[in-house]
N, C-alpha and C positions, 0 to 999 in steps of 0.2 A: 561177566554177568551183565543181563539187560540193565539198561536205565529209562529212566523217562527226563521227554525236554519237554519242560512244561510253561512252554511259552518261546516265540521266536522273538527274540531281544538276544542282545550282546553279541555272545559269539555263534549264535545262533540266527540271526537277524535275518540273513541271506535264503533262511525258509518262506520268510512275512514277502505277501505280494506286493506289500512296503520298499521292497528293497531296490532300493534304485541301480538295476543295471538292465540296460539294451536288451529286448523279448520280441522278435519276430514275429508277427502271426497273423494269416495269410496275407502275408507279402509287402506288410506295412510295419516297420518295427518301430514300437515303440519303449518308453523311456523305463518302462515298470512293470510287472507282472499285474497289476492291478491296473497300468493305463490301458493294458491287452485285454483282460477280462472287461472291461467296463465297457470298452469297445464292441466285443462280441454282444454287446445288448441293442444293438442296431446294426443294421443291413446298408444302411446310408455313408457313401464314401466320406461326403463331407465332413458328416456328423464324425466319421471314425478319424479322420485328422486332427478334426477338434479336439479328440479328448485327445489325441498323440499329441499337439503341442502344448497341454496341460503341465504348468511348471513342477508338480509336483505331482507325486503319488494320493495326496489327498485331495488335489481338484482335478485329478483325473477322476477318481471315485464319486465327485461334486458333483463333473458333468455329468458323468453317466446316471445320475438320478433324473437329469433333464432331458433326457433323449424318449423318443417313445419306443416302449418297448418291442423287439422281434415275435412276434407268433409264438408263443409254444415256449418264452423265455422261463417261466418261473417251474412249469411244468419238466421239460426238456433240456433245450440250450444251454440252461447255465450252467448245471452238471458238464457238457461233453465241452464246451468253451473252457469250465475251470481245467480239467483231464490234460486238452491242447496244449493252454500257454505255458502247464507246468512243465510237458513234453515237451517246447520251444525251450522254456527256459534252462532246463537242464541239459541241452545239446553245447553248452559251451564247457570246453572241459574243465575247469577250475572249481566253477559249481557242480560239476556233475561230483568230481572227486570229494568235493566238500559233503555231498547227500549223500554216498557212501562210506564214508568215514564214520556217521552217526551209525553204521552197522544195523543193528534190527532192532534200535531203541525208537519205543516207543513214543511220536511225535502228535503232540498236541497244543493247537492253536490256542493256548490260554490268553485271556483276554478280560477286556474289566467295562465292556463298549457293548453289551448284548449281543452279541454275535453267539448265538446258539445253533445255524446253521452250521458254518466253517470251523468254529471254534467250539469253544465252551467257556461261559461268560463265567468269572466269582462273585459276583456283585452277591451283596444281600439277599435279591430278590430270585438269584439262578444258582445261587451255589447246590443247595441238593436238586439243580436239575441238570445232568449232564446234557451237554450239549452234544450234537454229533459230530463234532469236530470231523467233520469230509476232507476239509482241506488236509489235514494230517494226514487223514487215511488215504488219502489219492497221493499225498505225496512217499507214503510209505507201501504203498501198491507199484508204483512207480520205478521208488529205489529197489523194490525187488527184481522189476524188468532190468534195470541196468545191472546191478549186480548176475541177473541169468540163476539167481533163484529156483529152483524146482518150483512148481505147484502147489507142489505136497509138503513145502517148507512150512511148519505149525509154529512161532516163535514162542507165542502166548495162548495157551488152552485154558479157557474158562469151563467153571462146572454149576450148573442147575440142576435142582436136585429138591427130592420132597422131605419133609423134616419126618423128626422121629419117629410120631406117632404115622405118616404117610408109607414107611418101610413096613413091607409086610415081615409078619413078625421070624426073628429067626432067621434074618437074608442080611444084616449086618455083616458077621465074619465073613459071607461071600463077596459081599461088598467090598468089603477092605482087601481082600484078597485082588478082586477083580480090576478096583483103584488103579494098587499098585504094576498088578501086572499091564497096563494101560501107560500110566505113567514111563514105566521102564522102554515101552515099545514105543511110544512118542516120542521121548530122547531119541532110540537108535534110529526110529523108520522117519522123525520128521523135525529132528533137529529141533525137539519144541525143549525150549529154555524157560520158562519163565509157567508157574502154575497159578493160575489167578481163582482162590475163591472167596466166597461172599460172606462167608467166616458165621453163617448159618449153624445152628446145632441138625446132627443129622447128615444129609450127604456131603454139604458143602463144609464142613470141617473133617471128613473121611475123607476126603480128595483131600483138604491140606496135607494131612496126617499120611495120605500113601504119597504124594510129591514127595514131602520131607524125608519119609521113611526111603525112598530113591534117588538122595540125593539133588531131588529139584528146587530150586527156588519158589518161596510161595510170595506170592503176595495178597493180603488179606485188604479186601472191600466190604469194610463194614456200612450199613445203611444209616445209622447214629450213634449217636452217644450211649453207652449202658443199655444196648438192645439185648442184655443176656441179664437182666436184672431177675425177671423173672424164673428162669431154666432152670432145674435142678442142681446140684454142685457137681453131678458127676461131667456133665456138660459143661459146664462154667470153667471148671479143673481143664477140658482139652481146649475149651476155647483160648485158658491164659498160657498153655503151652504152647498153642498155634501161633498165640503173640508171640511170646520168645523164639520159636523160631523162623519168624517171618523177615525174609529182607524188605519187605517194603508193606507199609500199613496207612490207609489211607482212610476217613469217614466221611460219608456225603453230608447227613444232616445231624440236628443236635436233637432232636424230638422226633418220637411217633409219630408214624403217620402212615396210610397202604399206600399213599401217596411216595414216599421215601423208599417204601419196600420196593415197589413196579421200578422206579427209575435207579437203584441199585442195580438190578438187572439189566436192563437199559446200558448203565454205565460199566459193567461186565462184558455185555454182547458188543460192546463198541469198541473196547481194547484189546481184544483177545484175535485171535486168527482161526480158531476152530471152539467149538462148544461141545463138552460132555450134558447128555441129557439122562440122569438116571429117574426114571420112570417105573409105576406102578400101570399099566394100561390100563386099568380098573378105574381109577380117580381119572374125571375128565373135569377139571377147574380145579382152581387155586395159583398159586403163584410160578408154580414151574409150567403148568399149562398155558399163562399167559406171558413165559417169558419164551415159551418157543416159537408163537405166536409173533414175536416181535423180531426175530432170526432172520437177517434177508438172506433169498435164497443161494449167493453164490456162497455163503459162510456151511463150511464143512460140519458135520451133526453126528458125533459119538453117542448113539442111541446103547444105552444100559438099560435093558428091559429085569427091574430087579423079581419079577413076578414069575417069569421064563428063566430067569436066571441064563442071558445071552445077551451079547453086545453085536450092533448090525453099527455102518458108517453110511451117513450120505454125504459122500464126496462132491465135491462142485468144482468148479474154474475159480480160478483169486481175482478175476477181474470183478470190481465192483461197479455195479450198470448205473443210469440213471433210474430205472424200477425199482432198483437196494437202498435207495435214498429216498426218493418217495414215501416208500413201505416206513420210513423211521418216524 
């Protein structure tokens, strides 16, 4: 079964740009993955020495605040620099077999330092706002190049989806039908392990409900605390069932808010490997319309058209660009 590392510490360490072992990259090797990154923020030989004889992984990150920045750094560069020294670093075997042995669990840069780029901060002030932990995802885009991964490997399928009263009426039981048969063909055709939904009433708990009912692991993303306070019982009733049979449940915030709603989503679209989008064509806003809106384009899109009653896919390449990071 998948797991999540939720934070590179302990036996995990070895993920954090932190980690002090030897990282080549172009042609100067320095002492850290992060003395390598920080370097790539200037074009100046000297200046790149400097930060390489940096005693430590934390003033190597020191200088490189002092350096002036390359053209096109916060745009561009930093992305395909961060990509490189992870590709540097992982060409020593010991590491490479150690970021393969994590399998296809999900890795994320948890942290307590604001880092909402690479990571995703807990602090007070960032806990319901997922961060886009890139650094994870580039390194778990990575382990699938060295593993020789297909494409088409889906680990984690997330589902967006419009609530009850958004299902036109009567298209339920096709629903549930069409879930399942989705779910069963993602295990066989894409090795997807792991069903992530937003534990919504409405579609996102009928993808729980056909995962489970197929044998898939679900894992339930709730937006807050008692977000179903209001919902009828017959909903209430599938939602505490969904708990029970959830392997993994997680909540982003403790209170209301559309603010909590949008970044649930967010926090959905950023662990998952492909996204179900079931859709009314008819409704153009609301919440499922501005979570597809937030999709970068290399992420695969299982369009459920529940109004046509047909599912279409836009496939894409797994590589994640510097334009998929931007868009976030």
């Amino acid at each position: 079964m998948l797991d999540v590392v939720n934070g590179f510490h302990g036996n995990y360490r070895f993920l954090s740009n932190f980690h002090e072992h030897p990282v080549t990259w172009e042609g100067i090797t320095y002492p850290s993955g992060e003395a390598a990154y920080n370097a790539g923020k200037t074009l100046g030989t000297q200046r790149r020495a400097w930060i390489a004889a940096a005693p430590s992984p934390g003033e190597a990150k020191s200088r490189g605040r002092q350096v002036q920045l390359r053209d096109d750094w916060d745009d561009v560069h930093r992305y395909v620099v961060m990509q490189e020294v992870i590709a540097s670093k992982f060409t020593d075997p010991a590491l490479r077999a150690r970021l393969l042995e994590t399998g296809r669990d999900l890795l994320i840069e948890a942290n307590t330092w604001h880092d909402q780029t690479w990571g995703s901060c807990s602090c007070a002030r960032h806990r319901s706002l997922p961060g886009r932990n890139l650094l994870g995802r580039y390194l778990m885009a990575h382990r699938a190049l060295l593993a020789s991964d297909p494409a088409a490997t889906w680990a984690r399928v997330a589902l967006t989806g419009h609530r009850p009263q958004g299902l036109p009426a009567g298209t339920e039981p096709w629903l549930e039908a069409e879930l399942r048969r989705i779910a069963a063909k993602l295990a066989a055709e894409h090795d997807t392990q792991v069903a992530i939904s937003g534990a919504a009433a409405g579609a996102d708990l009928i993808w729980a409900e056909a995962a489970h009912d197929t044998g898939m692991p679900v894992w339930l993303y709730q937006p807050y605390t008692g977000h179903d306070e209001r919902w009828n019982q017959g909903w209430r009733d599938r939602l505490a069932a969904a708990r029970g049979n959830a392997s993994r449940i997680d909540t982003l915030g403790s209170r209301f808010s559309v603010d909590v709603l949008h970044a649930r989503s967010e926090w959905m679209i950023r662990d998952c490997d492909a996204i179900i989008a079931v859709v009314d064509p008819r409704r153009t806003s609301g919440g499922t319309w501005q979570a597809l809106k937030k999709i970068p384009s290399s992420m695969p899109i299982i369009r459920v058209d529940v109004l046509h009653r047909r599912t279409t896919v836009r496939d894409s390449a797994r590589a994640l660009t510097a334009d998929d990071a931007r868009q976030e």
